[in-house]
LUMLO-683267 format. One line per 4 residues: their letters; for each residue x, y, z of N, C-alpha, C. Coordinates in nm, 4 decimals, padded with zeros to 6 digits, always signed. Each point is the difference from the previous one (the first is absolute). Layout:
<recs>
A) X/Y/Z/X/Y/Z/X/Y/Z; ...
</recs>
This chain:
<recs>
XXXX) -07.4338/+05.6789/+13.7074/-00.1419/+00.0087/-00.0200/-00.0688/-00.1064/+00.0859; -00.1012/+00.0194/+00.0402/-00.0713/-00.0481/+00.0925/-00.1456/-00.0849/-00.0624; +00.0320/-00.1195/+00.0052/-00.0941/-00.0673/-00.0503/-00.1210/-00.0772/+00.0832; -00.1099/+00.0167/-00.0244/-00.1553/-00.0147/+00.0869/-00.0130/-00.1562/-00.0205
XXXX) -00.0181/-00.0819/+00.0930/-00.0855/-00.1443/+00.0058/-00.1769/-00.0077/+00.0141; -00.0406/+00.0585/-00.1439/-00.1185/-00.0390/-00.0043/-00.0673/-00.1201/+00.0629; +00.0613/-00.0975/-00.0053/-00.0252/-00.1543/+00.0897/-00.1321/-00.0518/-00.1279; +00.0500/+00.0287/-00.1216/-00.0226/-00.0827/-00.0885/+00.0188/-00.1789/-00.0075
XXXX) +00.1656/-00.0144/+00.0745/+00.0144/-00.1162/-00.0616/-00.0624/-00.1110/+00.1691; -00.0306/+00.1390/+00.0799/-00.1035/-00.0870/+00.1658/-00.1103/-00.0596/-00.0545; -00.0850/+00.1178/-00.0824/-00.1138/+00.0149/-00.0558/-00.0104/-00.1369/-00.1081; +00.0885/-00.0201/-00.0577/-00.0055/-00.1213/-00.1033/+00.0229/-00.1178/+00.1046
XXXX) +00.0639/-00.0170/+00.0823/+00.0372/-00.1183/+00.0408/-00.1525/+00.0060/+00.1012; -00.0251/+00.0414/+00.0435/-00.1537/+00.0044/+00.1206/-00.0985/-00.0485/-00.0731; +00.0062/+00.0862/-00.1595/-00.0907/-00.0580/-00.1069/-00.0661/-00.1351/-00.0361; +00.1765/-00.0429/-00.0012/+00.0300/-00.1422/-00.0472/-00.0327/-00.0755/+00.0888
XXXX) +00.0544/-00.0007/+00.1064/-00.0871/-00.0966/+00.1490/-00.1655/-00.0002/+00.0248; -00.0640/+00.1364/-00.0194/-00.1203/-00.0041/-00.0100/-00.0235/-00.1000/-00.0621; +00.0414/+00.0010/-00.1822/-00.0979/-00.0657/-00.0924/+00.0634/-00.1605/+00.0185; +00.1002/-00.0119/+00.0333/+00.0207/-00.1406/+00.0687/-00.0998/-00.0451/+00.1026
XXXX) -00.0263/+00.0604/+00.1002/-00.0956/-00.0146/+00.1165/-00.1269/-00.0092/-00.0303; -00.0405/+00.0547/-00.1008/-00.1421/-00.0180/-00.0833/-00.0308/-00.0820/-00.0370; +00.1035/-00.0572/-00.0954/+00.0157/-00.1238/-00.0896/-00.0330/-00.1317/+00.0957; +00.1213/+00.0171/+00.0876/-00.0186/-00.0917/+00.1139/-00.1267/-00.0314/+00.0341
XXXX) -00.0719/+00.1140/+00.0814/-00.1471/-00.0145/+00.0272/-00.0941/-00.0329/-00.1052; -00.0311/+00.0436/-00.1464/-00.0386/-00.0206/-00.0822/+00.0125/-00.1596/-00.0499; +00.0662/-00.0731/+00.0043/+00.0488/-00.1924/+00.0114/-00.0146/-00.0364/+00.0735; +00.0206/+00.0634/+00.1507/-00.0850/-00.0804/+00.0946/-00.1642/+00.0178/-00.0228
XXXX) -00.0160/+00.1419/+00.0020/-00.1643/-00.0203/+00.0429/-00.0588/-00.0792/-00.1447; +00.0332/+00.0135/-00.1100/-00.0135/-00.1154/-00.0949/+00.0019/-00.1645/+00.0287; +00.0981/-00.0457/+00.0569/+00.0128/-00.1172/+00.1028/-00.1371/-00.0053/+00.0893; +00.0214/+00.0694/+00.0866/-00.0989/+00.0021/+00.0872/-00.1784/-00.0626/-00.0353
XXXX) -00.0343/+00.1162/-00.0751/-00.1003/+00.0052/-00.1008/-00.0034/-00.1548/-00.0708; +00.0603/-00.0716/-00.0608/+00.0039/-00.1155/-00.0847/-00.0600/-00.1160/+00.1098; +00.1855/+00.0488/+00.1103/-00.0176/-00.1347/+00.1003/-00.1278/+00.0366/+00.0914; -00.0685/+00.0795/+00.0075/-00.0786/+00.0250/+00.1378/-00.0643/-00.1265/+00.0828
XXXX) -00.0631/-00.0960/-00.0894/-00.0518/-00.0865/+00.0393/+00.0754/-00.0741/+00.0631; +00.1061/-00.0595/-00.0852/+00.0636/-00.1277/+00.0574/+00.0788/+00.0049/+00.1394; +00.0423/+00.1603/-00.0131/+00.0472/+00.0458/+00.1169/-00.0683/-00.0143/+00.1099; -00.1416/+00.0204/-00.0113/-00.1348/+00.0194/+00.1098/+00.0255/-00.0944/+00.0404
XXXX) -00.0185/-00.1371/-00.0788/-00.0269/-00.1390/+00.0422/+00.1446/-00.0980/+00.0677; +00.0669/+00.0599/-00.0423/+00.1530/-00.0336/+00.0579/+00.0069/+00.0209/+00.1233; +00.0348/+00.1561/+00.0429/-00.0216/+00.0733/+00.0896/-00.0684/-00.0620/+00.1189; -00.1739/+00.0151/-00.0096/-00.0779/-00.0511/+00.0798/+00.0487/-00.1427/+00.0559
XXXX) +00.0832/-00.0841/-00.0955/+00.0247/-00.1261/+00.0225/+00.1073/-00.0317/+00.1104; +00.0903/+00.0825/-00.0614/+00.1174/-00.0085/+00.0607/+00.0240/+00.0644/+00.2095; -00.0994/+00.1357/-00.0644/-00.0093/+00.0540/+00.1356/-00.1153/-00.1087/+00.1707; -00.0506/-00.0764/-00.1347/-00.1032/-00.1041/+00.1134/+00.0855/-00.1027/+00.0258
XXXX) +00.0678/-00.0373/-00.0981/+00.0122/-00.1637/+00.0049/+00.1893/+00.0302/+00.0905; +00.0425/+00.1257/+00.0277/+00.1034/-00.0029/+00.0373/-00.0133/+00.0680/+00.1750; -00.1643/-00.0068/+00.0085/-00.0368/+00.0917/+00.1392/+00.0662/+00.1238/+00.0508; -00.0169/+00.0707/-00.1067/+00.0379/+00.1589/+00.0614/-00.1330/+00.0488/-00.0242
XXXX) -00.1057/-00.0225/-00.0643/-00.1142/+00.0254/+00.0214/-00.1058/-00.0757/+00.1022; -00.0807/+00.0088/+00.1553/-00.0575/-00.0736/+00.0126/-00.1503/+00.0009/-00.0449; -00.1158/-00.0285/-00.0150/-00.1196/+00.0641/-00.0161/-00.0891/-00.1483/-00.0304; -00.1272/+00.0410/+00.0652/-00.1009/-00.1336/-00.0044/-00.0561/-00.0050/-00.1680
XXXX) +00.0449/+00.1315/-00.0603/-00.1164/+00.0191/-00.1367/+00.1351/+00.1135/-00.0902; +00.0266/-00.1863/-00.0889/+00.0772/+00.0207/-00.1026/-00.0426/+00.1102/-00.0763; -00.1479/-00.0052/-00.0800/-00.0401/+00.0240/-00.0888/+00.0250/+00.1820/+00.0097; -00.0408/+00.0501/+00.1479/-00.0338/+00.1238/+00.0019/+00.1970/+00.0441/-00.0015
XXXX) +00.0727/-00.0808/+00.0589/+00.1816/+00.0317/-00.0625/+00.0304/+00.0472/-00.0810; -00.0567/-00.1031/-00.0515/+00.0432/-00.0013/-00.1850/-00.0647/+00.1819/-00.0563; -00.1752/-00.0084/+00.0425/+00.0061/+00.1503/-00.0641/+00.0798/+00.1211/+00.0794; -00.0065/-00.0326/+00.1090/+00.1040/+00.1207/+00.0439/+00.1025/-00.0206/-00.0459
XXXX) +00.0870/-00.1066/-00.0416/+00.1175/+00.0322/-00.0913/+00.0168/+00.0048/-00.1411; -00.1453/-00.0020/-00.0539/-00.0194/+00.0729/-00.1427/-00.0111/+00.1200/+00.0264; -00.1093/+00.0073/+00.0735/+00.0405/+00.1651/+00.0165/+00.1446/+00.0966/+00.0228; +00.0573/-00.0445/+00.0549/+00.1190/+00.0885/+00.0057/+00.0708/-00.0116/-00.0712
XXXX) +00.0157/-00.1311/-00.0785/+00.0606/-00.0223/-00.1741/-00.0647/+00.1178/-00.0356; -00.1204/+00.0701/-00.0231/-00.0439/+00.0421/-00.1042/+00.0318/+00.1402/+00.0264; -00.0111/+00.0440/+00.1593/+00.0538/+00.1044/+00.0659/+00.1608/+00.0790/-00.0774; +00.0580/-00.1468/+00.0265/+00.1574/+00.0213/-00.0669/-00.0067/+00.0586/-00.1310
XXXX) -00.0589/-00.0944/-00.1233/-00.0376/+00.0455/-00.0926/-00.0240/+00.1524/-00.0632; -00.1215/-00.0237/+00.0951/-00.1097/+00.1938/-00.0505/+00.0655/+00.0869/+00.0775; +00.1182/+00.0192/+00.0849/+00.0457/+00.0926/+00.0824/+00.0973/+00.0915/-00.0815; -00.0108/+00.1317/+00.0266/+00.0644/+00.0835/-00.0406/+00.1277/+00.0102/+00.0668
XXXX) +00.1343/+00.0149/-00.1033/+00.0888/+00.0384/+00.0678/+00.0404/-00.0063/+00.1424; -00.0754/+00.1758/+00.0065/+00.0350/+00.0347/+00.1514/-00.0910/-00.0925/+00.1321; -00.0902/-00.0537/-00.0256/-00.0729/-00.0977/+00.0486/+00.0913/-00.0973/+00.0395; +00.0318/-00.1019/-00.1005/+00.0809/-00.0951/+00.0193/+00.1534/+00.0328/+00.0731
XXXX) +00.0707/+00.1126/-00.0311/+00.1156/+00.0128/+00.0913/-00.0875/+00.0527/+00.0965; -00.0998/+00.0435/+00.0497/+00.0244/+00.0652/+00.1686/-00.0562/-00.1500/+00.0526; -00.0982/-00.0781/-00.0595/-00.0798/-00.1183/+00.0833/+00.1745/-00.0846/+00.0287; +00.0853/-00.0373/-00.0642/+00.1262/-00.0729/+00.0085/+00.1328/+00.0923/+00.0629
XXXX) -00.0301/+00.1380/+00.0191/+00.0892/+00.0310/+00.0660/+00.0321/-00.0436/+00.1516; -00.0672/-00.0450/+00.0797/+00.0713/-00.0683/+00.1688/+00.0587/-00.1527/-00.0210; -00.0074/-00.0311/-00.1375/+00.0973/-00.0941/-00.0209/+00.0794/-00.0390/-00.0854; +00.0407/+00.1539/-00.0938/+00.0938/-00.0214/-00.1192/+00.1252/-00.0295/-00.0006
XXXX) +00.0409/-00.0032/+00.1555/+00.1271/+00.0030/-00.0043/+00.0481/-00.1422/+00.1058; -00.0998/-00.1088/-00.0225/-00.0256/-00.0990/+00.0385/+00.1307/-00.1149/-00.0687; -00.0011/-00.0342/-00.1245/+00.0885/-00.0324/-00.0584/+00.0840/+00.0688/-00.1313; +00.1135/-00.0421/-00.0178/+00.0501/+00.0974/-00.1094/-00.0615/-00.0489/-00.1324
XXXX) -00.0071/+00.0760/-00.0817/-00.0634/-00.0075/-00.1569/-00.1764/-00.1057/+00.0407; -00.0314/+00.0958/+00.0529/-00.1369/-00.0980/+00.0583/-00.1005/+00.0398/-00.1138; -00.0686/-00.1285/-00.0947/-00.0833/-00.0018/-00.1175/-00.1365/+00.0886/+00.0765; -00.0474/+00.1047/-00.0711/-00.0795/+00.1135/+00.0684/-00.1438/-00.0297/+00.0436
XXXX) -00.0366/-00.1249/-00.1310/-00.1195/-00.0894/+00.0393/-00.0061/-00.0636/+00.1532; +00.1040/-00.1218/-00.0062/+00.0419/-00.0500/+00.1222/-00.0288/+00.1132/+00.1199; +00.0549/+00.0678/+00.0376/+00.0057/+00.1071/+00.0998/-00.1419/+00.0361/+00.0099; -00.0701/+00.0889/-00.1152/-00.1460/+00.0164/+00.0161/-00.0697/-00.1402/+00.0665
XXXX) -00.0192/-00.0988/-00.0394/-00.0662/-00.0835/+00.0716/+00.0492/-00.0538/+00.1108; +00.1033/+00.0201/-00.0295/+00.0612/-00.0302/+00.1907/-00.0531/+00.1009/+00.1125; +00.0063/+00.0908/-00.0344/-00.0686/+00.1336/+00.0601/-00.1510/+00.0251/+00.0067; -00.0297/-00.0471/-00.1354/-00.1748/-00.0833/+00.0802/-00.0264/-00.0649/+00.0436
XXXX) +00.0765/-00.1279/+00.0312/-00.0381/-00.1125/+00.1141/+00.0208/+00.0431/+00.0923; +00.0928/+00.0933/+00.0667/+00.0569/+00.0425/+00.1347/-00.1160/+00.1057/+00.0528; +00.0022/+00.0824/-00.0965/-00.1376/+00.1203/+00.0098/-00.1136/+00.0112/-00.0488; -00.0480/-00.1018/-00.0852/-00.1464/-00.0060/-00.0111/-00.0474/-00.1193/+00.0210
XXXX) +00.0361/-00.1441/-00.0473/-00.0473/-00.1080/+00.0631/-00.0101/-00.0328/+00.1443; +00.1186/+00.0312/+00.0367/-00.0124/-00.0335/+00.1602/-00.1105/+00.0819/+00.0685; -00.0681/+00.0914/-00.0369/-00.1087/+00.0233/+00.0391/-00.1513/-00.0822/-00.0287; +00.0564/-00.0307/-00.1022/-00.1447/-00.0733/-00.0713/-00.0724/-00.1069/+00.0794
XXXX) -00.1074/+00.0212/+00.0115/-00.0695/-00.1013/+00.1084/-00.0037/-00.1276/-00.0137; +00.0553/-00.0616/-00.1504/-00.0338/-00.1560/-00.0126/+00.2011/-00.0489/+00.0186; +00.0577/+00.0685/+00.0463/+00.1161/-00.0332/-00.0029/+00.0188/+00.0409/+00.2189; +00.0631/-00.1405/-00.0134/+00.0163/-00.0424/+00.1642/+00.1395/+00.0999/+00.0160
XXXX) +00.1248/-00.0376/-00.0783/+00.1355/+00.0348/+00.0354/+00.0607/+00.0065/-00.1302; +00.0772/+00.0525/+00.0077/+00.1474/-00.0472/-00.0979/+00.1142/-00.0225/+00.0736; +00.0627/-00.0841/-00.0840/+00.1631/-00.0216/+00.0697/+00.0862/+00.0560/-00.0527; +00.1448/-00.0278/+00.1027/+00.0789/+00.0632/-00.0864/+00.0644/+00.1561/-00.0212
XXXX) +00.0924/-00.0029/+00.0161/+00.0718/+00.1473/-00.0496/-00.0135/+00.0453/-00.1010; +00.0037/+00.1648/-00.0158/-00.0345/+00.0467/-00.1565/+00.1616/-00.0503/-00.0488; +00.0615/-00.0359/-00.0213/+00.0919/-00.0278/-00.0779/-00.0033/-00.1269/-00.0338; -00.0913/-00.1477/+00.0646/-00.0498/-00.0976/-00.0374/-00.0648/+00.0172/-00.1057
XXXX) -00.1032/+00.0723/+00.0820/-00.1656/+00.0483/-00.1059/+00.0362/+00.0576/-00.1265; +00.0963/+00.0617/-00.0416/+00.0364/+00.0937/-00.0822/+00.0970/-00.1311/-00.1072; +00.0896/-00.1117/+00.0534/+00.0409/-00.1225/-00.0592/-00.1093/-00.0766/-00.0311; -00.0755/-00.0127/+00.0504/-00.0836/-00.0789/-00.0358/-00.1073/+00.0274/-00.1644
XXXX) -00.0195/+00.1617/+00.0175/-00.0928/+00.0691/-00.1140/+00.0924/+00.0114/-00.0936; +00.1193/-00.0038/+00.0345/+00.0718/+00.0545/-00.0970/+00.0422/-00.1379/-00.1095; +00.0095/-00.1138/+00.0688/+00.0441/-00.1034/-00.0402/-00.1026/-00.0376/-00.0865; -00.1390/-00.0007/+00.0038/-00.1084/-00.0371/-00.0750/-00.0019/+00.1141/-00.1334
XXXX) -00.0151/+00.1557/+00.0358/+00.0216/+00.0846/-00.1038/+00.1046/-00.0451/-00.0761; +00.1235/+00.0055/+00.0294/+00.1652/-00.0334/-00.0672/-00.0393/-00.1361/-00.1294; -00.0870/-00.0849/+00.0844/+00.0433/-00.1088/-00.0933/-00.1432/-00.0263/-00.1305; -00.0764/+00.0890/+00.0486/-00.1120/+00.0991/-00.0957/+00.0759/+00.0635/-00.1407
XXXX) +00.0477/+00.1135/+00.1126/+00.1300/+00.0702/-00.1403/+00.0473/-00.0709/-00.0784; +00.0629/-00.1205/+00.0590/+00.1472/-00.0649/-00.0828/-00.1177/-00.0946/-00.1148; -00.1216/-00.0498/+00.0209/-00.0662/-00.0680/-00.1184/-00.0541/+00.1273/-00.0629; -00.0383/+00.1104/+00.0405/-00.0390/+00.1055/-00.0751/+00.1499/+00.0437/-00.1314
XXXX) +00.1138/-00.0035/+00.0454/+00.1170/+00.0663/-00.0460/+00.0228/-00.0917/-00.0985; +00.0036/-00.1752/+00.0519/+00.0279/-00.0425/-00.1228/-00.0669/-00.0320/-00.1041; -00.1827/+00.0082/+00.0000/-00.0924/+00.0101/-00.1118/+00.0346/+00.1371/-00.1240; +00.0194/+00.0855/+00.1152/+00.0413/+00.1233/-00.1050/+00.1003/-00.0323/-00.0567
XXXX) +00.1131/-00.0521/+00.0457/+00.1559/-00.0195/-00.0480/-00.0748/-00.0199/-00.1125; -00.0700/-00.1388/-00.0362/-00.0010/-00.0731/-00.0676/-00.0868/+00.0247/-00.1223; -00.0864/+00.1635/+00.0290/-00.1034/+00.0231/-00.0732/+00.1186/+00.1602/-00.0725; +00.1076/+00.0112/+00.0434/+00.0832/+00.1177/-00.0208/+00.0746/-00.0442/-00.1212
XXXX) +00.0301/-00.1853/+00.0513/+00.1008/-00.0080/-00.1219/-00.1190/-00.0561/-00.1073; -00.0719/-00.0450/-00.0322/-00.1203/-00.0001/-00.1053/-00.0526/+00.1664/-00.0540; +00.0477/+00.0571/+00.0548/-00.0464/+00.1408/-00.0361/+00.1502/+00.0920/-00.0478; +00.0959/-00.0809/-00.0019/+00.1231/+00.0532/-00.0395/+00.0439/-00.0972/-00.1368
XXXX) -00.0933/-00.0869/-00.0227/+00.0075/-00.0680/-00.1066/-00.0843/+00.0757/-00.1819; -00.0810/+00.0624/+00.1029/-00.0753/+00.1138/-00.1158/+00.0483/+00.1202/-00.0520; +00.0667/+00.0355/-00.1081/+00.0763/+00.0773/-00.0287/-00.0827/+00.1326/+00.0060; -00.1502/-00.0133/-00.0324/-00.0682/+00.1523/-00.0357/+00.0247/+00.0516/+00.1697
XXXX) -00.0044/-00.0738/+00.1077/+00.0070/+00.0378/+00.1298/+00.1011/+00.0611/+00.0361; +00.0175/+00.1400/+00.0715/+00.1097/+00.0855/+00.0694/+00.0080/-00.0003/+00.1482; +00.0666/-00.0841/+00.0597/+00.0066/+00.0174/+00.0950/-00.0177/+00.1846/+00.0757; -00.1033/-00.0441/+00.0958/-00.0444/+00.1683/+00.0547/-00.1025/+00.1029/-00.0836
XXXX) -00.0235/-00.1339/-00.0957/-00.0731/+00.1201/-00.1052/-00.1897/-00.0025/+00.0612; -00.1060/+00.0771/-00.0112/-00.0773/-00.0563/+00.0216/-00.0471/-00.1156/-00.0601; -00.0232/-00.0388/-00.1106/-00.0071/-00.1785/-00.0664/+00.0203/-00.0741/+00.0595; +00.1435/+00.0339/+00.0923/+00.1106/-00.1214/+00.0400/-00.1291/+00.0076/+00.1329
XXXX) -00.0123/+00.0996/+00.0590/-00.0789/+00.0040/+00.1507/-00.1018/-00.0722/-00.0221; -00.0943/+00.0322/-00.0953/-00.1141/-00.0519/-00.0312/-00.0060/-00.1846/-00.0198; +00.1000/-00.0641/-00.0781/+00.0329/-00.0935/-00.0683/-00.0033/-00.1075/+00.2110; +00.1134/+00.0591/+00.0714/+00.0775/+00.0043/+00.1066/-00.1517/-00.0163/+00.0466
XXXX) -00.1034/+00.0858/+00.0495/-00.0889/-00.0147/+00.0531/-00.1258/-00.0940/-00.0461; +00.0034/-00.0502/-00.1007/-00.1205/-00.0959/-00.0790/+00.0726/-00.1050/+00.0345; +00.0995/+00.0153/-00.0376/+00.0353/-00.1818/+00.0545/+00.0279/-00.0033/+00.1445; +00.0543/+00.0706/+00.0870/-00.0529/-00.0131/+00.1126/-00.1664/-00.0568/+00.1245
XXXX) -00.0926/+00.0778/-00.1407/-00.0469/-00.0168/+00.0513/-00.0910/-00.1993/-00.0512; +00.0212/-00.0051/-00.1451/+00.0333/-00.1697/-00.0593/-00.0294/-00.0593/+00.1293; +00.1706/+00.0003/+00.0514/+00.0678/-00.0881/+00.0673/-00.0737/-00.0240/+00.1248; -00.0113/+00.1101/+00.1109/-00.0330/+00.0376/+00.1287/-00.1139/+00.0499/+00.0405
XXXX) -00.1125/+00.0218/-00.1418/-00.1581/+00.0501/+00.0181/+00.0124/+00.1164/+00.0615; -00.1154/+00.0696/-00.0028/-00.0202/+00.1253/+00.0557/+00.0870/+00.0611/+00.1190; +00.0594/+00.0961/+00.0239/-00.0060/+00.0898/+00.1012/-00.0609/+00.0491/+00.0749; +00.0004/-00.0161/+00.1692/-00.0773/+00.0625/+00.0566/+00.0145/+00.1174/+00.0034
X) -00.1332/+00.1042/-00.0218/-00.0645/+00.1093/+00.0364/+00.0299/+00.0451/+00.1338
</recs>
């Protein structure tokens, strides 16, 4: 007898990576959102004070690189992979933020009229954003750690439950104030 491969168990495993990949994105852009600011101000810092940015007028930098923070942010999906596709394959496991703004300094700042030059290779430029985001994350990761195990101390709380989300998100926001919009 001849038995059919529905591709049920493809279908479950494709499933499962999706809602992994969601999740993923869903904690970052949560991250994102919390850190936006500090990131802005990092960022701007790091990219001046390390001269891969040149420009007579900090101030107008800085909003062009809020702006494309915010770009990253409000971008849809398919938005965000096609603007980062000519350089996804830049480094391996490359953080997707990092890449987006690396890909706006290369293609939209360097046009910008208050910016003289940038330096630097995109694989500098791309160490450099990434190093300021990364160490964003790692104080973002361990406030939560720390707001996960206070929230695993409450018995009415289920991990994954909405309560637990809700609980997860008020003290988040306690700790780290508003989210950017």
């Amino acid at each position: 007898m001849y038995t059919r491969d529905s591709g049920r168990v493809q279908d479950k495993l494709i499933n499962r990576l999706e809602r992994q990949e969601k999740k993923r994105a869903f904690q970052q852009g949560r991250f994102f959102r919390f850190k936006l600011p500090e990131i802005h101000n990092k960022l701007r810092q790091t990219l001046l004070e390390e001269k891969i940015i040149e420009s007579d007028n900090a101030a107008a930098v800085s909003d062009s690189l809020l702006k494309g923070l915010k770009m990253a942010l409000n971008s849809s999906e398919f938005d965000f992979r096609y603007f980062v596709s000519p350089i996804r394959n830049l480094v391996p496991h490359p953080n997707p933020y990092s890449l987006y703004m690396t890909q706006y300094l290369m293609e939209v700042l360097i046009n910008d009229p208050d910016v003289i030059e940038i330096y630097g290779t995109d694989e500098e430029i791309y160490h450099a954003v990434d190093r300021v985001i990364s160490q964003s994350r790692s104080q973002f990761e361990k406030v939560e750690s720390e707001i996960i195990v206070q929230l695993a101390q409450n018995q009415s709380l289920t991990p994954g439950s909405a309560e637990y989300k809700i609980a997860l998100d008020q003290a988040l926001r306690e700790k780290l104030g508003e989210p950017h919009k």
